[in-house]
C-alpha positions as CSV (number, residue, x, y, z in Angstrom):
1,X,-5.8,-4.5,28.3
2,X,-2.7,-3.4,29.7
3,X,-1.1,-0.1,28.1
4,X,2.7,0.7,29.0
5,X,4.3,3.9,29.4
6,X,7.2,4.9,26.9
7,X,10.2,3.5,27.8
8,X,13.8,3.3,26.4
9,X,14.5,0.2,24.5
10,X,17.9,-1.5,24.7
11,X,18.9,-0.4,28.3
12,X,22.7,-0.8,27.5
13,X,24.6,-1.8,24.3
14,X,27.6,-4.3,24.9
15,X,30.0,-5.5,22.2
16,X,27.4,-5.3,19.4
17,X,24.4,-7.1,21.5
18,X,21.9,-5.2,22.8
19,X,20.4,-5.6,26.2
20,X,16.4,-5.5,26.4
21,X,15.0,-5.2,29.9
22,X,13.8,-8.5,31.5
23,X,10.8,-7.0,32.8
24,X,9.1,-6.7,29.1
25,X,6.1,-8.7,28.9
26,X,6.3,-12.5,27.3
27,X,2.7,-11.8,26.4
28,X,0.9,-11.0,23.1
29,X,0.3,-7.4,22.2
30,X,0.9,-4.5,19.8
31,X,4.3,-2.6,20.5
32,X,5.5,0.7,18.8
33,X,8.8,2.1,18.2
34,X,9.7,5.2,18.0
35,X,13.3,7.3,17.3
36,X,15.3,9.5,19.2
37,X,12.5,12.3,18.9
38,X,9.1,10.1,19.9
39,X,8.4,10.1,16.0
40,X,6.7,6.8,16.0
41,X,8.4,4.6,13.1
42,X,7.0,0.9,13.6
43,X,4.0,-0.7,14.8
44,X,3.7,-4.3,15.0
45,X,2.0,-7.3,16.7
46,X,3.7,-10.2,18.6
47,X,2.5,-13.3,20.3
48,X,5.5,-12.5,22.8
49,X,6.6,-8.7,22.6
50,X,9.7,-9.2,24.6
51,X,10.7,-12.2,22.3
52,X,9.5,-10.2,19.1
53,X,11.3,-7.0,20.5
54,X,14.7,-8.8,20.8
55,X,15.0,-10.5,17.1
56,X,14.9,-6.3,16.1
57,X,18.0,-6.3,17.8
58,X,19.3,-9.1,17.9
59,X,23.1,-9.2,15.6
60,X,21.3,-12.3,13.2
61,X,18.3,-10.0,11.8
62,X,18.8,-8.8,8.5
63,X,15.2,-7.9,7.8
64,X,13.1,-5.8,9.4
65,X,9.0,-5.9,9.1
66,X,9.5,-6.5,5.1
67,X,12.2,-4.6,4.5
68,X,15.9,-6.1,4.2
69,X,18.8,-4.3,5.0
70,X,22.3,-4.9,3.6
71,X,25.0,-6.4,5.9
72,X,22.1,-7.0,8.9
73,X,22.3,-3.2,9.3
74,X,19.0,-2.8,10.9
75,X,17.2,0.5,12.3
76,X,17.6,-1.3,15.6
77,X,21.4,-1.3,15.3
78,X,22.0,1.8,13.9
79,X,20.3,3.3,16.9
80,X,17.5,4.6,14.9
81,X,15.0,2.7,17.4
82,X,15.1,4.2,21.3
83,X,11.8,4.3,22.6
84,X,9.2,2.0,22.6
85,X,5.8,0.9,24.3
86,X,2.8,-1.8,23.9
87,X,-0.5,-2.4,25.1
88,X,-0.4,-6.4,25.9
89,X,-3.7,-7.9,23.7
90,X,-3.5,-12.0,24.4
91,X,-6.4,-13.1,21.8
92,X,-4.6,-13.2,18.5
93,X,-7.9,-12.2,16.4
94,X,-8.0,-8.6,18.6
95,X,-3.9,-7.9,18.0
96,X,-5.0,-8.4,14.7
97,X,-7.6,-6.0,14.0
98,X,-6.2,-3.6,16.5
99,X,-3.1,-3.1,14.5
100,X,-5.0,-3.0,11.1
101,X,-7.5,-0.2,12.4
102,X,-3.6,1.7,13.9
103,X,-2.1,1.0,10.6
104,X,-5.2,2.7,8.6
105,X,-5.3,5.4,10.4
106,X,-1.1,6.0,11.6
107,X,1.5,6.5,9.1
108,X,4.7,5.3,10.3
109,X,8.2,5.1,8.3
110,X,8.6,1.3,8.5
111,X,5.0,-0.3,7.9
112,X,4.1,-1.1,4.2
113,X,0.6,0.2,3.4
114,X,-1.1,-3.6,2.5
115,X,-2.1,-5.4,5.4
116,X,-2.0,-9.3,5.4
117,X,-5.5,-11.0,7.1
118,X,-3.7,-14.5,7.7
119,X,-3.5,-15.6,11.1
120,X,0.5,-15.4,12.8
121,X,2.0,-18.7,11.4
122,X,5.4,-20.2,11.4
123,X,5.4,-19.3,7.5
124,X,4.0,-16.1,7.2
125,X,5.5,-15.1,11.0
126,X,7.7,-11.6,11.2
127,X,11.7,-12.3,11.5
């Protein structure tokens, strides 16, 4: 299990697109974000965090875990979002139960309080 340091998230902003380091893992893994003050305000679970950590910023997200925000306003894009970390978990049963046992036990301002059990699909995947 590898656990990264804190670490700004969009290195530079450029005409609306945000520009997420290259050096993010393409692995699986929990990641957390936090605001300008280290409050942590999401934790979620990817099957590729760098993938998983650009669709938060990317211009064509209009939701955001289950929330959906007007006019693709995001946290992400209103700068809300400026720090964030993971710990890279590969087996997709371990992200899984590693997140719920976080969740139970960390409130954060973005994650709902009921925890879906299915496995990551197409269908029930995060945009």
């Amino acid at each position: 299990m590898k656990i990264i340091e804190i670490q700004k998230l969009v290195q530079k902003a450029d005409n609306n697109f945000a520009i997420i380091d290259r050096t993010i893992t393409q692995k699986g893994g929990i990641y957390f974000l936090f605001d300008k003050d280290l409050e942590l305000i999401y934790i979620g679970k990817a099957k590729n965090i760098r993938q998983r950590l650009v669709q938060h910023c990317s211009n064509k997200s209009t939701r955001w875990g289950e929330y959906e925000y007007p006019f693709g306003v995001t946290p992400c894009k209103k700068g809300e979002v400026v720090y964030f970390s993971y710990i890279e978990i590969e087996n997709e049963k371990e992200r899984k139960i590693q997140e719920l046992i976080l969740l139970s036990i960390i409130e954060t301002k973005y994650n709902l309080k009921d925890f879906n059990l299915e496995p990551e699909t197409q269908q029930n995947k995060p945009i």
